[in-house]
C-alpha positions in Angstrom: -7.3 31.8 -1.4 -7.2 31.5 -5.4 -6.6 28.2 -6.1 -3.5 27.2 -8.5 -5.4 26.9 -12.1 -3.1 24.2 -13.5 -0.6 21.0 -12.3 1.4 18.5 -13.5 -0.3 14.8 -12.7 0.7 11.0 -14.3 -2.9 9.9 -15.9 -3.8 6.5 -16.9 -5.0 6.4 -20.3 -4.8 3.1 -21.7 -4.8 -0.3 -19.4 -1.3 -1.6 -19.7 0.4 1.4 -21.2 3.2 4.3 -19.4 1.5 6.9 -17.6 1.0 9.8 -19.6 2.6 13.2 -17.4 0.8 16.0 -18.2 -0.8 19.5 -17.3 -4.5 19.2 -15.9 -6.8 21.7 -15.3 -7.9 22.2 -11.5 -11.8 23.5 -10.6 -12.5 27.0 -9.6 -13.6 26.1 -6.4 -13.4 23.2 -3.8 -16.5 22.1 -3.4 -18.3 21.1 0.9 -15.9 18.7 2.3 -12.7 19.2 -0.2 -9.4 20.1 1.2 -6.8 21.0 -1.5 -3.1 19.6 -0.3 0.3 20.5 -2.1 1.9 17.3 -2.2 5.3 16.9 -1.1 5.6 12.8 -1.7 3.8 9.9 -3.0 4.5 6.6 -2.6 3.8 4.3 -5.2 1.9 0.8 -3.9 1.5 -2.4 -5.9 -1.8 -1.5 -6.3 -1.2 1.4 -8.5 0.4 -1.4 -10.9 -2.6 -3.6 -10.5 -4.9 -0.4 -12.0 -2.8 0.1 -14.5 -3.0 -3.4 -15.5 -6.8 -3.5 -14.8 -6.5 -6.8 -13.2 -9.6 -6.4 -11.1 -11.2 -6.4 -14.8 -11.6 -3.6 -17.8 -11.1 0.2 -16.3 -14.8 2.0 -17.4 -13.3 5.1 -15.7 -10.0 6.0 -18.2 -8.4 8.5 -18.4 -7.8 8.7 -14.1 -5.4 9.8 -11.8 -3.9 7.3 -9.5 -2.0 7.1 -6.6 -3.1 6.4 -2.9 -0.6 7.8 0.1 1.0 10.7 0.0 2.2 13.7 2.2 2.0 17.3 2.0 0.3 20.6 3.4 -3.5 21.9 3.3 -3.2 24.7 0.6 -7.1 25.3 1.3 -10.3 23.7 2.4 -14.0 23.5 1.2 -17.0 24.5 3.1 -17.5 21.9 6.3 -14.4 20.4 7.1 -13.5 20.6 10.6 -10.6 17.5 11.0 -7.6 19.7 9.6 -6.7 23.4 9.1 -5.3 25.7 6.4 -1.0 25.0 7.0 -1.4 21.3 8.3 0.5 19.0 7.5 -0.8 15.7 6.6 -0.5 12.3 5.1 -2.9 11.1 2.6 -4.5 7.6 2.9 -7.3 5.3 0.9 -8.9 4.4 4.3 -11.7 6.6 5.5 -10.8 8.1 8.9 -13.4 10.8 10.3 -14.7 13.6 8.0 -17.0 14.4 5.3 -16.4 12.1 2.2 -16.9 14.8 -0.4 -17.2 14.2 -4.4 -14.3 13.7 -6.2 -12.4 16.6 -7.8 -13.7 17.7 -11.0 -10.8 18.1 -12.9 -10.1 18.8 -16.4 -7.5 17.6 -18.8 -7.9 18.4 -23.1 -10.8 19.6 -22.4 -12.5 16.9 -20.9 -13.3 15.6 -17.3 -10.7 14.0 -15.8 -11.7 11.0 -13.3 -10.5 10.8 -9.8 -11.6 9.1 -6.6 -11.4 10.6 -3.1 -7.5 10.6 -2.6 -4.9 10.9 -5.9 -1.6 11.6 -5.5 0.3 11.2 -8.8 -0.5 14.9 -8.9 1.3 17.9 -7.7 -1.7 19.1 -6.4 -4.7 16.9 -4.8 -8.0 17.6 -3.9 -9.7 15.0 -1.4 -12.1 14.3 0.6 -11.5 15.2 4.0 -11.9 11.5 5.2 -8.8 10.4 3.5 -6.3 12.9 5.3 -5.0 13.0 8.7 -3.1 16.0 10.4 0.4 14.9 11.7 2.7 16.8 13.5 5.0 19.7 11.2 8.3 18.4 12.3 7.6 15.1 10.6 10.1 13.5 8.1 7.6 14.0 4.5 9.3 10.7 3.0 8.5 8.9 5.8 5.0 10.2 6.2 4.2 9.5 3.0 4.5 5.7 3.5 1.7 6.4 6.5 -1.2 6.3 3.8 -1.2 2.4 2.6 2.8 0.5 3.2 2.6 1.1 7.2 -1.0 1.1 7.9 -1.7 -1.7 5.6 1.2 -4.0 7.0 0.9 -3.3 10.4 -3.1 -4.1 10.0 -2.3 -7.3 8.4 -0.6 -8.6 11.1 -2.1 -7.1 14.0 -6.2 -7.2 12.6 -6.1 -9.8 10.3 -3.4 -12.2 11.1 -3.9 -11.9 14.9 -0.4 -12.8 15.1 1.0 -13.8 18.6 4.4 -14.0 20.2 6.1 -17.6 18.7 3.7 -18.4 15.9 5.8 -19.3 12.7 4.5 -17.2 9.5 5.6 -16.7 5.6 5.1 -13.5 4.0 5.4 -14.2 0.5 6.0 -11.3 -1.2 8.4 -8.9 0.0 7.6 -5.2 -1.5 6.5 -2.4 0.4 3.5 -3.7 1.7 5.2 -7.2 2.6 8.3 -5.8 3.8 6.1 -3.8 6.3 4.1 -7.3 7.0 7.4 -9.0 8.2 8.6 -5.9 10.2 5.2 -6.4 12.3 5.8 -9.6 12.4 9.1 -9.9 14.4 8.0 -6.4 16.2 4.9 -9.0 17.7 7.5 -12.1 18.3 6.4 -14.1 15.9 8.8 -16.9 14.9 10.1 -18.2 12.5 9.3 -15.1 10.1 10.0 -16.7 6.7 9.9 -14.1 3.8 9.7 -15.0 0.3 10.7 -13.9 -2.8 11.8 -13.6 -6.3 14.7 -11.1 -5.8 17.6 -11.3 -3.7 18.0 -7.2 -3.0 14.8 -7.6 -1.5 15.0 -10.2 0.6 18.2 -8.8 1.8 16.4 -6.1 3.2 13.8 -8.2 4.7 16.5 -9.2 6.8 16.8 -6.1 7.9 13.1 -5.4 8.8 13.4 -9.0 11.2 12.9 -12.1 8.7 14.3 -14.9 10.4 14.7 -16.5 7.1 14.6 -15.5 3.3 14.0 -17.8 0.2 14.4 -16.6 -3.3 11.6 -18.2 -5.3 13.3 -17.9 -8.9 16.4 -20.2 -7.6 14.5 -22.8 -5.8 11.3 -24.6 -4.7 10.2 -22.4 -2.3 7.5 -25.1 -0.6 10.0 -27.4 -0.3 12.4 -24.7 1.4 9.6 -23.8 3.8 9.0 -27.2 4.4 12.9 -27.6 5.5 12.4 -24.7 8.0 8.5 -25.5 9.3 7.1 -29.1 9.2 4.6 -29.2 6.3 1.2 -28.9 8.0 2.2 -27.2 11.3 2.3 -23.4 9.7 0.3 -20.8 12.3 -0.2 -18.5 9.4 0.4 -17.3 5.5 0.1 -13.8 4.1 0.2 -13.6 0.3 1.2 -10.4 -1.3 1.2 -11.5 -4.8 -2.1 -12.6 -5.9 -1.0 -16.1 -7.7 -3.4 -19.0 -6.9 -0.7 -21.5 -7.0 1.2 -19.6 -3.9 -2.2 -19.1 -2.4 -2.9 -22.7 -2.7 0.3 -23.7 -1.6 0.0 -21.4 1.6 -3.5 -23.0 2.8 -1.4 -26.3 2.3 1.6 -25.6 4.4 -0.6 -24.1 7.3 -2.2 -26.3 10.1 -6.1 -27.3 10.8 -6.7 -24.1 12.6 -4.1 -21.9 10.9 -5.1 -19.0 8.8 -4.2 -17.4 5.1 -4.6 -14.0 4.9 -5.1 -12.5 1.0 -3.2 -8.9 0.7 -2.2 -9.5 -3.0 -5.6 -9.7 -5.2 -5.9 -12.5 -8.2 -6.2 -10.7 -11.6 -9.9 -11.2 -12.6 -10.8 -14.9 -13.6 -8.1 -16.4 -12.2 -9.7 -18.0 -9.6 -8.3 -20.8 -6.5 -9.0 -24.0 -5.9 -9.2 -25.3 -2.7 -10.8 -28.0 -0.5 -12.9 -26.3 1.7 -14.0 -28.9 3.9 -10.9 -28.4 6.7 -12.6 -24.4 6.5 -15.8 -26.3 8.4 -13.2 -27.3 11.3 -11.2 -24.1 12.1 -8.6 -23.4 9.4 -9.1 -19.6 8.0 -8.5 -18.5 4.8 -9.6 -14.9 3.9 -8.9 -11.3 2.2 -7.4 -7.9 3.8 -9.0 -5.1 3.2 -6.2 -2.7 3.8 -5.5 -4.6 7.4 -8.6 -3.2 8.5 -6.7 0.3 9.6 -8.0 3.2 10.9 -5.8 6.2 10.0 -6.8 8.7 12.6 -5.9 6.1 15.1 -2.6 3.8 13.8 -0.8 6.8 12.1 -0.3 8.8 15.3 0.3 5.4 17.3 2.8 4.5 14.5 4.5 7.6 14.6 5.2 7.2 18.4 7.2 3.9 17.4 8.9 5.7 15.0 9.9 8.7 17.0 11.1 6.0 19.8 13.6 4.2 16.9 11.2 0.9 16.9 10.2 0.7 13.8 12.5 0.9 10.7 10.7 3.1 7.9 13.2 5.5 6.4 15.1 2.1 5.2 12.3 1.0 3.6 12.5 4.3 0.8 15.2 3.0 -1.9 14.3 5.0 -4.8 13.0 8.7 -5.6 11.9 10.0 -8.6 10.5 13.3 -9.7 7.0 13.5 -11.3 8.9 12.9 -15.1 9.9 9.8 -14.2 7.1 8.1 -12.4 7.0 5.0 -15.4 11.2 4.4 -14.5 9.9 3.9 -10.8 7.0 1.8 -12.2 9.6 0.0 -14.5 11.9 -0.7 -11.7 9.4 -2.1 -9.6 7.8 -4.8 -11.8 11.7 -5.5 -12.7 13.0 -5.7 -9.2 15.5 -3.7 -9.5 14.0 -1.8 -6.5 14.2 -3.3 -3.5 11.7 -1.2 -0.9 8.9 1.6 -1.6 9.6 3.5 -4.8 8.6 7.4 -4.1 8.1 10.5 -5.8 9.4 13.9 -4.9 7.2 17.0 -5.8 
C-alpha cells in the first residue's frame, strides 16, 4: 500500500520544555524489517518525563519523538518481517521480543530529519522495528493493551525477575505511578506481605489500595521511614523497590531491609546525583541493584498477562484514569508531575 505522507506526533525540542505537536513528514517507503502501525493508544511512562528532562544527562539527539507502549494495527510491513501480518493488532513495547531490529524511521519534520528510536508512539502513525511489537488477539480492549508495552510488563518483571518475591515476604514500593502501582499489584497477586506502598499523593495511594497494598503512607504528611518502621521492624525488610530515583529514599530503603534482603532500582537517579552506601553488608548477602525493564520478554509475558486478564485476576482497566487526545499530551504530562492523576495517563488517536 501507499503509505500516509504526513501525521500528527508530540516532538521534544528543547530539554525541559512542552512538547511541541506538529505535522511530520513520513518516508516513502518502509525500509527491511519496518512494520508501519496506526496507533490507537499510548500510554505515557515516567520515563517519557525523565527524556524530557534529560536526567540521564544532555539529549545529543533533539528534536525526537517519544513515547514507548502503545496499541494499534499493522497498516504495512517492510521487506523480512515474518512475526506479524498486514491487519494485526498489536501492542508496542521498548523490550526486544523476536524479529529483525530494523533502523529507525527516517522521518522528516521542517525540512529536517527527525530522530526516533525503534518504537515511538507520541505519533499517530509509528514505524518500528519488528522486534518491538507483538501480535495480540483482535478482540482485545486497545486501552488496556496499550499498558502491555512498559506499566504491565515492567511491573510484573520487577517483582517476578528481579525481586524474586515469595509468598509472605514484607516489601515497600515507593512510588506509586503506573509502573509502581503495577509493582504492588504483583506483589499481593505473589502473597507477599505486608505490601507497603508509598507516596506523595493521597489519590494515588487510594488506588493502591485497590491494586492490594496492605498499607499506604503519604510521604508529604509524614516521615515515611519512621511509618514503615511502625509497620516492619527496622532491619527485618525482605525487599525495597524504588520508583523514584531519589538517593535519600534509595538509601533509606537499603537501610530498612535485612542482611540478605534486596533493593531493586526501577526509578533512575538524574545524572550526578549519585548514592551513598556502605557496601560492605553487599559482601555478605544483602542485594542492591537496577531493573532493566523487569527483565521482560514481550512475546512471552504479554500473552501470559493477557490470560490473567481475560480470567478477571489482574486489575488493569482501573489503572487508566486519564485520556487525552494528541493536542493535549503536555496537560497529561502536567497532571502527572502534579499528581493530579492518580494511575497511567493515556492518549487516544
Amino acid at each position: 500500500m501507499e503509505l500516509p505522507q504526513k501525521m500528527k506526533a508530540a516532538i521534544l525540542v528543547e530539554t525541559g520544555q512542552p512538547l511541541v505537536v506538529d505535522e511530520v513528514d513520513l518516508p516513502s517507503d518502509l525500509e527491511a524489517g519496518q512494520v508501519l502501525v496506526k496507533l490507537s493508544y499510548s500510554g505515557i511512562c515516567g520515563s517519557q518525563i525523565g527524556e524530557i528532562d534529560a536526567v540521564k544527562g544532555p539529549d545529543k539527539w533533539l528534536p525526537h519523538l517519544l513515547g514507548h507502549e502503545g496499541s494499534g494495527e499493522v497498516v504495512a510491513l517492510g521487506a523480512g518481517v515474518r512475526t506479524v501480518s498486514k491487519g494485526d493488532t498489536v501492542v508496542l513495547h521498548w523490550k526486544p521480543a523476536p524479529g529483525i531490529e530494523a533502523a529507525p524511521a527516517a522521518y522528516q519534520w521542517q525540512g529536517k530529519r527527525l530522530n526516533a528510536g525503534w518504537v515511538t508512539t507520541f505519533n499517530e502513525y509509528a514505524i518500528v522495528a519488528e522486534n518491538r511489537v507483538t501480535a495480540v488477539p483482535a478482540q482485545t480492549d486497545l486501552v488496556v493493551a496499550a499498558l502491555f508495552g512498559c506499566a504491565v510488563t515492567t511491573g510484573f518483571g520487577v517483582v517476578t525477575n528481579d525481586a524474586n518475591l515469595r509468598i509472605g515476604e514484607s516489601v515497600v514500593v515507593f512510588g506509586a505511578g503506573g509502573v509502581g502501582l503495577n509493582v504492588v499489584q504483583a506483589a499481593a497477586m505473589n502473597g507477599a506481605y505486608p505490601v507497603i506502598a508509598v507516596d506523595l499523593h493521597d489519590n494515588r495511594l487510594k488506588l493502591a489500595k485497590k491494586m492490594g497494598a496492605t498499607h499506604t503512607i503519604n510521604g508529604s504528611k509524614s516521615d515515611a521511614v519512621s511509618e514503615i518502621g511502625k509497620i516492619v521492624e527496622p532491619g527485618t525488610l525482605d525487599c525495597f523497590i524504588d520508583n523514584t530515583g531519589v538517593p535519600a529514599v534509595i538509601q533509606s530503603g537499603y537501610e530498612l531491609i535485612h542482611g540478605k534482603g534486596r533493593v531493586i532500582l526501577v526509578g533512575v537517579p538524574r545524572a550526578g546525583n549519585n548514592i551513598n552506601i556502605y557496601s560492605l553488608p553487599m559482601h555478605f548477602g544483602k542485594r542492591f541493584y537496577g531493573s532493566h525493564g523487569g527483565d521482560a520478554a514481550p512475546e512471552i509475558d504479554i500473552p501470559r498477562y493477557m490470560k490473567l486478564v481475560d480470567a478477571g485476576r489482574m486489575q488493569l482497566k482501573e489503572l487508566v484514569t486519564n485520556t487525552y487526545p494528541l493536542d493535549g499530551i503536555n496537560d497529561a504530562i502536567n497532571a502527572m508531575r502534579d499528581g493530579s492523576a492518580a494511575g497511567r495517563c493515556v492518549i487516544k488517536f
